[in-house]
C-alpha positions in Angstrom: 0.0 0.0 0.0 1.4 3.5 -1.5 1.6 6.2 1.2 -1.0 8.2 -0.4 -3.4 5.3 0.3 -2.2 5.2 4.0 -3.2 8.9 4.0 -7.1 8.5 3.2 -7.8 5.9 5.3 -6.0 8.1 8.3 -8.0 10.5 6.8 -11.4 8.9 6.9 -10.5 7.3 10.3 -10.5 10.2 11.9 -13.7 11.3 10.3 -15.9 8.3 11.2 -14.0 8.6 14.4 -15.4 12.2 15.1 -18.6 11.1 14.1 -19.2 8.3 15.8 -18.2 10.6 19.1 -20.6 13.3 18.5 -22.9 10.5 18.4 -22.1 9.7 21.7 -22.1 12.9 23.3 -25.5 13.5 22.1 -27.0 10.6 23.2 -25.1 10.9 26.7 -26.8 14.3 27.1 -23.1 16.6 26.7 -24.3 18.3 23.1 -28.3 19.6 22.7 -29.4 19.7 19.6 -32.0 22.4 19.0 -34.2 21.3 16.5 -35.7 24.9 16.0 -34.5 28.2 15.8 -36.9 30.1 17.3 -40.4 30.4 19.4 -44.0 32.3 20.2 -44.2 34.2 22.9 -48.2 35.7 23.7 -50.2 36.8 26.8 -52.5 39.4 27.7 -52.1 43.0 27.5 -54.1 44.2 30.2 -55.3 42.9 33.6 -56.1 44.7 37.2 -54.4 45.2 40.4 -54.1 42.3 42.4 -55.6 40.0 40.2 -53.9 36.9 38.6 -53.7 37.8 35.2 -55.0 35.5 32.1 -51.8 33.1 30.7 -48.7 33.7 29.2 -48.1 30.9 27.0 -44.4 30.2 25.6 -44.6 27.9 22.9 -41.2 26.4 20.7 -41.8 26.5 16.8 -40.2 22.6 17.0 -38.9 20.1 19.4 -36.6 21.9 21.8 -34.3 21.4 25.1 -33.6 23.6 26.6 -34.5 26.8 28.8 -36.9 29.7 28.1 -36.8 32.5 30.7 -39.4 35.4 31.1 -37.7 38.2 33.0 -40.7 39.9 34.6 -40.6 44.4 35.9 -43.2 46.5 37.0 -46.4 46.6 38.0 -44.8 46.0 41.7 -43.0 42.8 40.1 -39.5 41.8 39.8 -38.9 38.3 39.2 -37.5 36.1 36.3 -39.6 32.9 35.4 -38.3 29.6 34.0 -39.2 27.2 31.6 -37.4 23.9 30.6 -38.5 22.0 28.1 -37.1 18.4 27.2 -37.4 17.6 23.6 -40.5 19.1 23.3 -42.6 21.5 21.5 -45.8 21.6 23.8 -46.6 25.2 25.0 -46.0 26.0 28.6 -48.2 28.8 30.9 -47.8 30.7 34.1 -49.5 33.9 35.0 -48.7 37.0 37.2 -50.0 39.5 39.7 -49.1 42.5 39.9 -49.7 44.6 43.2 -49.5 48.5 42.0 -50.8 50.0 38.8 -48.5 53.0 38.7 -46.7 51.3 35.3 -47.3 48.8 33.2 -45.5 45.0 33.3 -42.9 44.8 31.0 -42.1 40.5 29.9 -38.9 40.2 28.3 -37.7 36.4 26.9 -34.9 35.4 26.5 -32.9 31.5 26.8 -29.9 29.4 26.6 -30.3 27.5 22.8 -29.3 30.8 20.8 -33.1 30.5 19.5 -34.0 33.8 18.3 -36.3 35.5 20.7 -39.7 36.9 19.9 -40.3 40.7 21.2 -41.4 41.4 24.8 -45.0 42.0 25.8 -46.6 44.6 28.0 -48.7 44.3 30.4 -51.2 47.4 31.5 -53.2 47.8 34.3 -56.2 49.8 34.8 -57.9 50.4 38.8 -60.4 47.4 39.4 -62.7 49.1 41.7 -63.8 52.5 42.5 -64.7 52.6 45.7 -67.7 54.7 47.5 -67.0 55.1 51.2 -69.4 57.6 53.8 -72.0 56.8 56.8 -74.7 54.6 56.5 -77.3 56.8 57.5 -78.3 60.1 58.8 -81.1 62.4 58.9 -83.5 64.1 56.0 -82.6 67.2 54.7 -78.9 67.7 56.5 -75.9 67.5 54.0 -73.7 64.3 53.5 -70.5 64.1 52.3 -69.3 60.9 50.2 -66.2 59.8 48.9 -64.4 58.2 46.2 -61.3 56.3 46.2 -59.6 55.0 43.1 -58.1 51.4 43.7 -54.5 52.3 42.4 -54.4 53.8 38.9 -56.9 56.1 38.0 -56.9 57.8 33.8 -56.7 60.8 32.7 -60.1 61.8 32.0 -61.6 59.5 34.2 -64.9 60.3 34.9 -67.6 58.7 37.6 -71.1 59.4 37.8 -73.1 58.6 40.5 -77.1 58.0 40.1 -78.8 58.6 43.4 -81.9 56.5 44.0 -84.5 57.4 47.1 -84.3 60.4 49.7 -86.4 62.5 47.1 -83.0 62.5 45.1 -82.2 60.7 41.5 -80.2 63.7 39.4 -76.7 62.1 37.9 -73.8 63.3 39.4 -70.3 63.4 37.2 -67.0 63.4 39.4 -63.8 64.1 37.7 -61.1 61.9 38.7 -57.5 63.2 39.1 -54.7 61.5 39.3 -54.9 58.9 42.2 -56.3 61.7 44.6 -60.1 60.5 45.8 -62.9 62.7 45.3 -66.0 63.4 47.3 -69.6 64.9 46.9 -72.0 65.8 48.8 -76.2 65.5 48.8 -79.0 66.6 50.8 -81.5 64.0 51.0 -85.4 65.4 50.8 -87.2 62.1 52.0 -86.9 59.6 54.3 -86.3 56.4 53.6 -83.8 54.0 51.9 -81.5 56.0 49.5 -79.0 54.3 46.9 -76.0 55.3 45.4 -75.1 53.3 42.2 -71.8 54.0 40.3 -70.6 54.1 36.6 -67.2 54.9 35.2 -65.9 56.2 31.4 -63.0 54.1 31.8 -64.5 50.1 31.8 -62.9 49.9 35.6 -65.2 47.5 37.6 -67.3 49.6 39.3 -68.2 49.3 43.6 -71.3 47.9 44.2 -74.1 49.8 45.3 -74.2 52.1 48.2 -77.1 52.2 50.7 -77.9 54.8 52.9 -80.7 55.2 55.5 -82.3 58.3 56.1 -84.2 59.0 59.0 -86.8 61.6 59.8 -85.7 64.4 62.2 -86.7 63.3 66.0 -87.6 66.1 68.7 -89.1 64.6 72.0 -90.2 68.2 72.9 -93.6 69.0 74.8 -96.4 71.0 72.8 -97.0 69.5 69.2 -94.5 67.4 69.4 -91.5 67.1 66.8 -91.5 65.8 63.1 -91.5 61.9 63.8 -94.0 60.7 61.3 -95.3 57.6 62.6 -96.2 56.2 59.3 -92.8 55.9 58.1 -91.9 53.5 60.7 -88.5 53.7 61.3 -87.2 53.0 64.4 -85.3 55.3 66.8 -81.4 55.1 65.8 -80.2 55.0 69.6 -82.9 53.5 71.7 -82.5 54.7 75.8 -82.2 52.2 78.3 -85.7 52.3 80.8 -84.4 54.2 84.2 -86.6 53.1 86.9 -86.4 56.2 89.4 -86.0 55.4 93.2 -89.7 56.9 93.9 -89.4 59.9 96.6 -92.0 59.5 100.2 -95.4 60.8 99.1 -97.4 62.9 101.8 -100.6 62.1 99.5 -101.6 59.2 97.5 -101.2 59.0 93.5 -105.0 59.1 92.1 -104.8 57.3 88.5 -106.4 59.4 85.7 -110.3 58.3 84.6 -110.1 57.3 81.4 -113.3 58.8 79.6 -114.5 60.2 76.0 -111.7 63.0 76.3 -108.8 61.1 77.8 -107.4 60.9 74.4 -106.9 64.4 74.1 -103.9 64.2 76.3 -102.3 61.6 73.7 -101.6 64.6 71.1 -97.6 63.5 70.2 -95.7 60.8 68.8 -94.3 58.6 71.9 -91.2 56.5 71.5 -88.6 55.3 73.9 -86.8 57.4 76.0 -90.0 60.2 75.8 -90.7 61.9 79.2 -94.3 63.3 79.6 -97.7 63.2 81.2 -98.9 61.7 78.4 -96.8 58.9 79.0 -98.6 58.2 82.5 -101.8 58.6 80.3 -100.5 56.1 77.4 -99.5 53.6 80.9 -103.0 53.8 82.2 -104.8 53.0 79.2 -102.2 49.9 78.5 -103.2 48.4 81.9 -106.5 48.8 82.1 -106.9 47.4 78.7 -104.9 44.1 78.6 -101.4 45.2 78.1 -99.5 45.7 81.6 -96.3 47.5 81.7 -95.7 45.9 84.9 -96.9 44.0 87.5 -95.6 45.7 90.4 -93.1 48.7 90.7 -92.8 51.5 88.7 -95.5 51.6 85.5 -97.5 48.7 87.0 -101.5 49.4 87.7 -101.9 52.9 90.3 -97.9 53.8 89.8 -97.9 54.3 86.4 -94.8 56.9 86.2 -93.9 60.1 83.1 -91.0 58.4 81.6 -91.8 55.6 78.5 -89.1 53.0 78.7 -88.4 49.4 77.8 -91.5 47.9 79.8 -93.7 50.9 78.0 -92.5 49.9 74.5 -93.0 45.8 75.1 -96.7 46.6 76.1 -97.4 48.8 72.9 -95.4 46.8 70.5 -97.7 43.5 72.2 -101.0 45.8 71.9 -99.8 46.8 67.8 -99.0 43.2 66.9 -102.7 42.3 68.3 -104.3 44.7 66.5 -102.4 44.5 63.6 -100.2 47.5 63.2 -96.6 47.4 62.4 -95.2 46.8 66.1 -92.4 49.0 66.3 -93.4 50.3 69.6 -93.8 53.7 68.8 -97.2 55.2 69.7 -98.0 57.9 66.9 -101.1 58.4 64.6 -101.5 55.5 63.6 -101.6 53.8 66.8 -103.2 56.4 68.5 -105.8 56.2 65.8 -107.1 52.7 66.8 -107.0 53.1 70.9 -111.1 53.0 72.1 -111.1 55.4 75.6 
């Protein structure tokens, strides 16, 4: 054999040699072979505050091993999420949540095959709740003040309006919103009652559900024609008064009971409710236990010690003596129950 003979089959030697040891190295694991070049990247593009956002899928155009890495910033977020796929081309997830909505999420891909990467995504955020805070009740025809609070972001040109419903009040009311700062507004409610507050926005940010808010009628427990609690709205008292039972004082003379005739009722002329100090409220004793409905059984308010001041034993007798007669039993004694007393 010629030395130029000797030379090919070195030569080809050390070809099938290198060959046959790539082989090897790929089937121990030391090479990867990246069947594709490249890969989709797709998600989203806008979420809320807090919320877990819809998924991110990452998804190789071939089979691929290897790692795909999501570099995640803003929104409150600054983390770096990792995929690793092993010869495969099925699309992998994950989702985020961001926990401030001053910027938007920026994704970035990148990995370790020298694929070529797709461009990054963003993620915006918009506030996901406008939020109405205030009291829950107060009285007709006295100012309240409401606010509004933007959960995080809030747009330029953001714009709520508010749609009163009850207290004698349904006119739209438009708030501006600017910046992040809250807002407030305030009403003056006509009528009693249950009044709601229901909110829209301009910006497709989930709205606060509605807002109830109780107004009651103006209370004055004053002698004379009494005050402006209308007995046929039937709302009760908002701070009921605990009964006081007075320690009685030595009597030189005995207490004479009133007669109850024709014109008795004459001296029942006011709205009575708990807490209400009065003649009329001996009266309103007397004709309770002479007619069925005790106030007590011995002691202050019971039969010939009926006393001026209505407490809890005076509103258990008339709210027993409404229920039989079917009245709404409140125990409040106004026209209504007045109405249907026979002297």
């Amino acid at each position: 054999m010629n030395k130029n003979n000797i030379k090919k089959w070195h030569i080809l030697a050390i070809v099938l040699g290198g060959f046959f040891l790539f082989l090897i190295l790929i089937v121990n694991g030391s090479i990867k072979v990246y069947a594709t070049d490249s890969y989709s990247f797709t998600g989203p593009s806008q979420g809320s505050v807090n919320t877990a956002s819809t998924d991110f899928t990452i998804t190789p155009d071939n089979l691929y091993t290897g790692d795909i890495s999501i570099n995640v910033s803003g929104g409150g977020l600054s983390t770096t999420i990792t995929k690793t796929f092993l010869n495969s081309s099925a699309p992998q997830t994950f989702t985020i949540i961001p926990t401030i909505a001053t910027s938007s999420v920026v994704l970035t891909p990148s990995n370790n095959g020298g694929l070529i990467n797709p461009g990054e995504l963003y993620y915006g955020m918009q506030a996901n709740l406008y939020t109405i805070t205030g009291p829950s009740s107060g009285t007709v025809n006295v100012p309240v003040t409401f606010t509004i609070v933007p959960n995080g972001f809030s747009y330029e040109g953001s714009t709520v309006v508010i749609t009163p419903s009850g207290g004698g009040l349904s006119d739209p009311i438009n708030i501006d919103m600017i910046n992040y700062d809250s807002q407030t507004f305030t009403i003056t409610p006509t009528a009693t009652g249950r009044l709601t507050l229901s909110m829209t926005n301009n910006q497709d940010a989930t709205n606060s559900a509605d807002f109830h808010y109780t107004v009651k009628p103006v209370h004055s427990s004053g002698g004379g024609g009494g005050g402006s609690y209308i007995d046929n709205t039937f709302t009760l008292p908002s701070a009921p008064v605990q009964e006081i039972i007075p320690i009685p004082e030595p009597v030189l003379t005995p207490t004479i009971a009133p007669v109850l005739n024709d014109y008795t009722s004459d001296f029942l002329f006011r709205v009575l409710i708990e807490g209400t100090v009065g003649d009329d409220v001996r009266y309103l004793q007397t004709y309770l236990n002479t007619h069925g409905y005790p106030v007590a059984l011995t002691g202050p308010g019971s039969t010939g010690n009926e006393i001026t001041r209505f407490g809890k034993l005076t509103k258990n007798a008339v709210i027993k003596f409404q229920k039989d007669n079917g009245l709404p039993a409140f125990g409040i004694v106004g026209k209504m129950t007045r109405g249907i007393m026979k002297w």
